[in-house]
VEXDREN-2710 file (C-alpha; in Angstrom, 1 decimal):
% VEXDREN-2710
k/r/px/py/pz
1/UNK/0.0/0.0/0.0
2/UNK/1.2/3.6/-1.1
3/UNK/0.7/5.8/2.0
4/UNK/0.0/9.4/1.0
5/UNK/0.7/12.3/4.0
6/UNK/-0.9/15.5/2.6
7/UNK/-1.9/18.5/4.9
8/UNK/-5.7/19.3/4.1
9/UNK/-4.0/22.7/3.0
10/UNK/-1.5/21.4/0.8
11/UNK/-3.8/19.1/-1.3
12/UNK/-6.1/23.0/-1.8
13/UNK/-8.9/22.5/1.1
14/UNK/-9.9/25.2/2.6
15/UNK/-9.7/25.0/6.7
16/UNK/-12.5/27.3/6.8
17/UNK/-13.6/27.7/10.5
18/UNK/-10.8/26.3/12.0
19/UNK/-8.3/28.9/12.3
20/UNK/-10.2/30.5/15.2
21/UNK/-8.1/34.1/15.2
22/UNK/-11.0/36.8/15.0
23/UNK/-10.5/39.9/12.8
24/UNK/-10.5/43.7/14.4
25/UNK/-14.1/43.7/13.6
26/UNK/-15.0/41.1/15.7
27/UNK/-14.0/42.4/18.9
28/UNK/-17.4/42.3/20.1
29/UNK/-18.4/39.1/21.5
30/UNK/-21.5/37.3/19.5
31/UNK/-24.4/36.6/22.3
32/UNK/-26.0/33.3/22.2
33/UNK/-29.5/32.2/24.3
34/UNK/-30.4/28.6/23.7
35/UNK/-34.2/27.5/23.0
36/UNK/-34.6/24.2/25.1
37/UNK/-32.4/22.4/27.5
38/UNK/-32.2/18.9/25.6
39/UNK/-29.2/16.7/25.9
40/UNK/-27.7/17.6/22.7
41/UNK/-27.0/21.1/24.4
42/UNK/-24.3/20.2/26.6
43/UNK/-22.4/19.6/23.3
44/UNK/-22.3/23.6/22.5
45/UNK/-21.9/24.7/25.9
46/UNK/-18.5/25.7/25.7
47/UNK/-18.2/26.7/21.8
48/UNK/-20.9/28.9/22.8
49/UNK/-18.9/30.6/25.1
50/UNK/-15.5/30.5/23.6
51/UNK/-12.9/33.3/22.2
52/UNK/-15.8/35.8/20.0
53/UNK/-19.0/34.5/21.7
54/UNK/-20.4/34.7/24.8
55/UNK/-23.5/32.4/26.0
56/UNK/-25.8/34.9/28.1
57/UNK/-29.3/33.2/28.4
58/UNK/-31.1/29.8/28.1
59/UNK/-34.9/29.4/28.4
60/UNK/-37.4/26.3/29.1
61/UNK/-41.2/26.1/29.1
62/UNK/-40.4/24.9/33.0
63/UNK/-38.6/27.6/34.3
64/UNK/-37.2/25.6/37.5
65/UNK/-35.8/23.2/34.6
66/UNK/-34.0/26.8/32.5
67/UNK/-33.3/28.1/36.3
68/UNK/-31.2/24.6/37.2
69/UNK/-29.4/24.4/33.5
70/UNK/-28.5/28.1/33.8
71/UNK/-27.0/27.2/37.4
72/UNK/-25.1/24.0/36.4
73/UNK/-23.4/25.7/33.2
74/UNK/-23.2/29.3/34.9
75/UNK/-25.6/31.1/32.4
76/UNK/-26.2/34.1/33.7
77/UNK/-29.9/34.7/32.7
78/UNK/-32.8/31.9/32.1
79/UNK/-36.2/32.4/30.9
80/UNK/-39.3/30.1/31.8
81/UNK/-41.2/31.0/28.1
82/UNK/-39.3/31.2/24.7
83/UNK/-40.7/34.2/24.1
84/UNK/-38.9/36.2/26.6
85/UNK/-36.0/34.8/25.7
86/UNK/-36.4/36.0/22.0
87/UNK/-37.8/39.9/23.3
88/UNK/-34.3/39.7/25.8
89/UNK/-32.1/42.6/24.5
90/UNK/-29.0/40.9/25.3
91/UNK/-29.0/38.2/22.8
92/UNK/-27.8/38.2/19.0
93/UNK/-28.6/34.7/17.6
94/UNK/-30.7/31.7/19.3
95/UNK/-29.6/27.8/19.1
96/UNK/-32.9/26.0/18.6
97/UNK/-32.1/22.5/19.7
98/UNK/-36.1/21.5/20.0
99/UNK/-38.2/18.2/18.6
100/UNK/-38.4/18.4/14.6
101/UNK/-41.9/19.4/14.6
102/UNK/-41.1/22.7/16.8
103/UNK/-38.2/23.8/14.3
104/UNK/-40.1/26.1/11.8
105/UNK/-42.3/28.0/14.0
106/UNK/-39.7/28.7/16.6
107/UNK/-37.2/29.8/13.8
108/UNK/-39.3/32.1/12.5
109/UNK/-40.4/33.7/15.4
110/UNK/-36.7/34.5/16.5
111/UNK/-36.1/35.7/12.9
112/UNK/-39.1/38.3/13.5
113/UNK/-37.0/39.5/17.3
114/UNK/-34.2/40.0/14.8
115/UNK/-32.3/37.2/16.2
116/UNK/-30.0/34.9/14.1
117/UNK/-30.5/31.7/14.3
118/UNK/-28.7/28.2/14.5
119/UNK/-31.5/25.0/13.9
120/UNK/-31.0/21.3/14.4
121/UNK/-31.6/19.0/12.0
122/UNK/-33.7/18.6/10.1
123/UNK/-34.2/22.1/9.5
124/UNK/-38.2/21.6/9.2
125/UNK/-40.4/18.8/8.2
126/UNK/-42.0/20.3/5.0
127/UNK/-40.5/22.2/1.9
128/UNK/-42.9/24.5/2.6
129/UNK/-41.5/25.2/6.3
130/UNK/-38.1/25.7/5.3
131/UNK/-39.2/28.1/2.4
132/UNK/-40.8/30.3/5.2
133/UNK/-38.3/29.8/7.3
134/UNK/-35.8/31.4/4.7
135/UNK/-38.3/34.1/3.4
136/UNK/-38.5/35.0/7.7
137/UNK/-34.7/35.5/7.8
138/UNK/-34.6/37.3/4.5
139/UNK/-37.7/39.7/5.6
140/UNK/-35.7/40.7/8.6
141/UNK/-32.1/40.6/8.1
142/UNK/-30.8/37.6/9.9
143/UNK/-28.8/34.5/9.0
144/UNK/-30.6/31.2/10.0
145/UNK/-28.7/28.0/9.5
146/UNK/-29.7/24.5/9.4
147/UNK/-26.7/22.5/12.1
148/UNK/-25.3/19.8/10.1
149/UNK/-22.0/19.5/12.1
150/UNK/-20.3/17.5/9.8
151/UNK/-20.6/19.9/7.0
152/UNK/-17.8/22.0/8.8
153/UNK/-15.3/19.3/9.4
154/UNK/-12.3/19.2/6.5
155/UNK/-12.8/15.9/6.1
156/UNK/-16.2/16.7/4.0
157/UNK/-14.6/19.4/1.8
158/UNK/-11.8/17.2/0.7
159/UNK/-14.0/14.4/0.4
160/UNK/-16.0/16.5/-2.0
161/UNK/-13.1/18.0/-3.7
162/UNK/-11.2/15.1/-4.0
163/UNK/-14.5/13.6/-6.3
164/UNK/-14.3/16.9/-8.2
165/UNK/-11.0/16.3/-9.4
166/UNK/-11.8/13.0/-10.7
167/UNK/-9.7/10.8/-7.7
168/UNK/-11.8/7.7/-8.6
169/UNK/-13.0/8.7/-12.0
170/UNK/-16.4/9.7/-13.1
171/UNK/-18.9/9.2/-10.0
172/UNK/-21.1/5.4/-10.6
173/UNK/-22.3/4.6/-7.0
174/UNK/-22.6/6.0/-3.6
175/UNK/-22.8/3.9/-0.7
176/UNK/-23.9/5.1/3.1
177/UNK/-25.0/4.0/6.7
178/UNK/-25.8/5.6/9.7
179/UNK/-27.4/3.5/12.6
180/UNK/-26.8/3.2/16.6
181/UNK/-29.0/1.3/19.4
182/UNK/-31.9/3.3/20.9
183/UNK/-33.9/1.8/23.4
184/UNK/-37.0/2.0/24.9
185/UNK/-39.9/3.8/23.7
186/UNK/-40.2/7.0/25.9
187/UNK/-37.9/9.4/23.0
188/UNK/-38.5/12.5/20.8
189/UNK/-37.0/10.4/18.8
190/UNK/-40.0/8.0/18.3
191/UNK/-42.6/10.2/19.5
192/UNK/-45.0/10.7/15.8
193/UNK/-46.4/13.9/16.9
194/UNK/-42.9/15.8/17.2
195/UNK/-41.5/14.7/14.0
196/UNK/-39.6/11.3/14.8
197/UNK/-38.5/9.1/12.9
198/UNK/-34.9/7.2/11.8
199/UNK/-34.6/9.0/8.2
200/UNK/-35.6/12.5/9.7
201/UNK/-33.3/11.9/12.6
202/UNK/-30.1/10.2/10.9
203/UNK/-31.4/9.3/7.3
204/UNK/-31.0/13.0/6.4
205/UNK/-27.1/12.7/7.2
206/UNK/-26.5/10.6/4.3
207/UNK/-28.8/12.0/1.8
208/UNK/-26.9/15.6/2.8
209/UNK/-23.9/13.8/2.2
210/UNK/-24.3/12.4/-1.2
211/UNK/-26.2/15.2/-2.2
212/UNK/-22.8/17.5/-1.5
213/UNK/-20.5/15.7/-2.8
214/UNK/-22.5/15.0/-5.9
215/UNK/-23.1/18.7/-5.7
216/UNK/-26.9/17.7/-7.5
217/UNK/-30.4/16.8/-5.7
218/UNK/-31.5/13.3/-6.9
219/UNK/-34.3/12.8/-9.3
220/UNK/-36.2/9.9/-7.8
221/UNK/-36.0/7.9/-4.8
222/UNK/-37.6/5.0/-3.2
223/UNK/-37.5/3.5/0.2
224/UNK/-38.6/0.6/2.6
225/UNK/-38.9/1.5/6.1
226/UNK/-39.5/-0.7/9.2
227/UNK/-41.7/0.8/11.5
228/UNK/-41.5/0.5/15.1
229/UNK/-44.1/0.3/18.3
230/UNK/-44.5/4.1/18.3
231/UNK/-45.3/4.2/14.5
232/UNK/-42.3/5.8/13.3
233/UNK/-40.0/4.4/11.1
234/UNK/-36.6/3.0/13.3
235/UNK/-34.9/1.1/10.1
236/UNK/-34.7/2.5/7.0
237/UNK/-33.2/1.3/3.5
238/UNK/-33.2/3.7/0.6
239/UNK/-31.9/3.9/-2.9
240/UNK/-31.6/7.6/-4.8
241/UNK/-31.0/8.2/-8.5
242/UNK/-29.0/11.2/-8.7
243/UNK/-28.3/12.8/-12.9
244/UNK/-26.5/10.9/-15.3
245/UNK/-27.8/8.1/-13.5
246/UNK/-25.8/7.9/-10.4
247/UNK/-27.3/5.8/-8.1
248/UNK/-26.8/6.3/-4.0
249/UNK/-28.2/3.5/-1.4
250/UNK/-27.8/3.7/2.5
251/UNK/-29.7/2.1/5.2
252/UNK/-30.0/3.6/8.5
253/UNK/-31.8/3.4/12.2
254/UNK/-32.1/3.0/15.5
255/UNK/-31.9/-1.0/15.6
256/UNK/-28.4/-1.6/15.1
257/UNK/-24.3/-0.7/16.7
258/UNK/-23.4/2.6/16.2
259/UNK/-21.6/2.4/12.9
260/UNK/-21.3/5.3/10.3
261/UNK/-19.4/5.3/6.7
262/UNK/-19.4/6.9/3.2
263/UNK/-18.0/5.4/-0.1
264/UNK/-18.7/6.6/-3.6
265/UNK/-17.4/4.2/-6.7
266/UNK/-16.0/5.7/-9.4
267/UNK/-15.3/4.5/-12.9
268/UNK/-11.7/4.4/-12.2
269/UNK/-11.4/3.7/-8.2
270/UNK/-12.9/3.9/-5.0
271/UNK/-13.0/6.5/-2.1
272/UNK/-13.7/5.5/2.0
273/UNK/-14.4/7.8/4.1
274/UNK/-15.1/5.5/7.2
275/UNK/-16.0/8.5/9.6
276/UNK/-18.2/10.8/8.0
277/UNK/-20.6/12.0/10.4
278/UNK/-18.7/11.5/13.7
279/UNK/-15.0/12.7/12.7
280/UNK/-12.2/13.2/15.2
281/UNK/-9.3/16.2/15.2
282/UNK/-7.4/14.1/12.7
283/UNK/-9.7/11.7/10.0
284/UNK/-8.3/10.0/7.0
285/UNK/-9.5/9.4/3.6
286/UNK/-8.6/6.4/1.7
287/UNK/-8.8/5.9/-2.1
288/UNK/-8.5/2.6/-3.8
289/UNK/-7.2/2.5/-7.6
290/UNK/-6.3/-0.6/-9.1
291/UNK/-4.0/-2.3/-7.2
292/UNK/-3.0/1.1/-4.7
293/UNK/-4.5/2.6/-1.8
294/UNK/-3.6/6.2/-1.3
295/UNK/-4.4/7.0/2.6
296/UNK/-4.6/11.1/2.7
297/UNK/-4.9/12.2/6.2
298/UNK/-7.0/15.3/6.8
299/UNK/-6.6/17.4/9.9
300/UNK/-9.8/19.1/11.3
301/UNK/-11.0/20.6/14.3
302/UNK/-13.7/20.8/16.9
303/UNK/-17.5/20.0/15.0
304/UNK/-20.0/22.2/16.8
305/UNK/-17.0/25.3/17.2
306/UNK/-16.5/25.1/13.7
307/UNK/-20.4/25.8/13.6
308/UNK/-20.9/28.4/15.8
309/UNK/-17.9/30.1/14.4
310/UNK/-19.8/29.6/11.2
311/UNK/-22.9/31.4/12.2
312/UNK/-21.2/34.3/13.5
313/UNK/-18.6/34.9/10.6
314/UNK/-22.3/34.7/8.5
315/UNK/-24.3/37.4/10.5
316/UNK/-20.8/39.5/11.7
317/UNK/-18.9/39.4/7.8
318/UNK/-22.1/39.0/5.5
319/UNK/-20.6/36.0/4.3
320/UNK/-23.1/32.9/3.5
321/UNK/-23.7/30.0/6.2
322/UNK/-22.6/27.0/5.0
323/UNK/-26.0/25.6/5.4
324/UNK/-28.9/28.1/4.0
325/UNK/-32.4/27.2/4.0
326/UNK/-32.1/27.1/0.1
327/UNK/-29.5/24.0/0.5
328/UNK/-31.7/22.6/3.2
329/UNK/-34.8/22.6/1.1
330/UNK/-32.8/19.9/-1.0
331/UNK/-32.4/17.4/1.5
332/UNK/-35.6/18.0/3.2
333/UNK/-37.4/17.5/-0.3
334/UNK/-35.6/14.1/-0.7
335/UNK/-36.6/12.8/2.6
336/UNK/-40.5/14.1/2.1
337/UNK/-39.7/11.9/-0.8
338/UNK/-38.3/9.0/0.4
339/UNK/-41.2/8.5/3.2
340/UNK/-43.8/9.0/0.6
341/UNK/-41.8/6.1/-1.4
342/UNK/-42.4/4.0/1.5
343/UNK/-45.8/4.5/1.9
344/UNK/-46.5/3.9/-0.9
345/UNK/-44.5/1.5/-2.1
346/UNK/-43.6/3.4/-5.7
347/UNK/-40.5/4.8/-6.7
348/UNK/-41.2/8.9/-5.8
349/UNK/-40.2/11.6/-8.5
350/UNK/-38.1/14.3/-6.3
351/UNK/-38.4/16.8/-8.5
352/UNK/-42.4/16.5/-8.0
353/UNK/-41.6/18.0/-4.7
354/UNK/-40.9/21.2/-6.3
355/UNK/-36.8/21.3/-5.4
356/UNK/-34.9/23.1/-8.1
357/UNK/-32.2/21.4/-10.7
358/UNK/-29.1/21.3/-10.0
359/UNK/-26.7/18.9/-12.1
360/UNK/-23.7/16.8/-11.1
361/UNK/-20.6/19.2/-9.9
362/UNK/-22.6/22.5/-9.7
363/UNK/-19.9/24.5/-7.6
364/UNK/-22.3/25.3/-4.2
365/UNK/-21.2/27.1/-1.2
366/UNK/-18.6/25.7/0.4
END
């Protein structure tokens, strides 16, 4: 095996995020309050609050609940309604870390207080949601983001760049997974009513995936879903015809070891990238032609700082998010798609959906 050592800089990537030195005109610190108290917050706690951003408020619909997360993480100010939270003065941009079904109408609200704002995944649940969502933040001047963590990792961008200059040839098949062991049936995950479901929760990793390093939406999709005692979906398998008739498959769910990986088959090779959603500081890509295996490390940098960091270079510099509403409506289109598929048990037209074209390569923002 030929080992390759290439700095993600030498091969061209762009590091974007990770160099955390702040310009002059970022000497004042960006102020985050955070929507909901779920587990996934502990994660941003201390991006939040790092060099440029200071974390001033966090608010519950149980204020003793926003009173005892504000105590344990030494926020200085919590709210018992989201509404104050979005009318307090104090804040510049929200993280909105709620159940699916609570993503749009929160995240148009804080767009109307003139607050930025930084959304789990998925960004909403119809395209219809996210184009409201993107006409809110348009109407009043603020920068809302969909929080795909991996999107920000170096890993992707080279992954994505790598297939643009032909490493394994022109692009035949992807291949994906995401799954992991949830159990018990008392999770938003599995609760119907709040949007829950495998392909809305992890399912929409891979189809963000394939759809960014393809830099195209697919035209048609179908799926076959297992559903569980809650009546949401907690396996999934799915197959997506991308242009030129590409084809992507992945499975994913809630009924297997934690286990995520993304491969795309060329006409001339192969590239791993046996990471992709869950990437450490230092991740490795691997391309197989013929009979040699190039390893290229990649070095990266902390997911949910590159993020926030994200979010405020956006609403401080002017500069796009790297996740917009209008590359969100993409992948939420493809998973309205895929769950119609399984319903009905026909192979589902994407472009029905109303997304817009865009064909193999199309350079997107990056």
């Amino acid at each position: 095996m030929r080992q390759v050592t290439r700095s993600c800089t030498e091969r061209g990537f762009t590091r974007l995020g990770y160099n955390r030195r702040m310009s002059s005109a970022d000497s004042r610190p960006f102020r985050w309050g955070i929507l909901g108290t779920a587990r996934i917050v502990r994660r941003l706690v201390e991006p939040l609050r790092s060099q440029g951003h200071a974390l001033v408020a966090v608010a519950s619909r149980d204020r003793g609940r926003a009173e005892a997360f504000a105590r344990d993480w030494q926020i200085p100010r919590a709210h018992g309604a989201y509404d104050d939270l979005l009318a307090d003065p104090d804040v510049d941009a929200v993280y909105i870390p709620l159940p699916n079904a609570l993503h749009a109408a929160w995240t148009i609200n804080a767009a109307a207080a003139g607050k930025h704002v930084l959304c789990e995944k998925p960004l909403a649940l119809t395209v219809g949601e996210v184009e409201a969502m993107g006409e809110a933040a348009a109407r009043h001047g603020v920068v809302v983001a969909e929080a795909f963590m991996y999107r920000h990792h170096p890993v992707t961008l080279a992954a994505r760049q790598l297939v643009l200059e032909g490493a394994v040839g022109s692009v035949r098949h992807l291949r994906g997974a995401f799954t992991f062991l949830l159990t018990g049936d008392h999770n938003v995950r599995l609760d119907p009513r709040l949007g829950g479901g495998g392909l809305w929760d992890i399912g929409c990793y891979p189809v963000s995936w394939m759809r960014y390093v393809l830099g195209a939406d697919p035209l048609e999709v179908s799926a076959t879903i297992v559903t569980g005692s809650t009546g949401v979906d907690v396996a999934a398998a799915a197959t997506l015809r991308f242009p030129g008739d590409i084809l992507g498959q992945f499975d994913c769910g809630f009924t297997a070891p934690f286990r995520t990986e993304m491969q795309v088959v060329g006409s001339e090779g192969v590239l791993d990238v046996p990471h992709p959603f869950k990437p450490g500081p230092t991740e490795v890509i691997v391309v197989r032609r013929g009979d040699e295996t190039t390893e290229v490390p990649i070095e990266g940098g902390p997911l949910y700082q590159l993020q926030v960091d994200d979010l405020r270079r956006a609403a401080r510099e002017s500069v796009p998010a790297r996740v917009l509403p209008s590359e969100s409506r993409g992948n939420v289109a493809t998973l309205v798609a895929l769950y119609e598929s399984a319903r009905t048990g026909r192979v589902i037209g994407v472009q029905d959906s109303g997304i817009g074209k865009r064909e193999p390569g199309t350079k997107n923002q990056e």
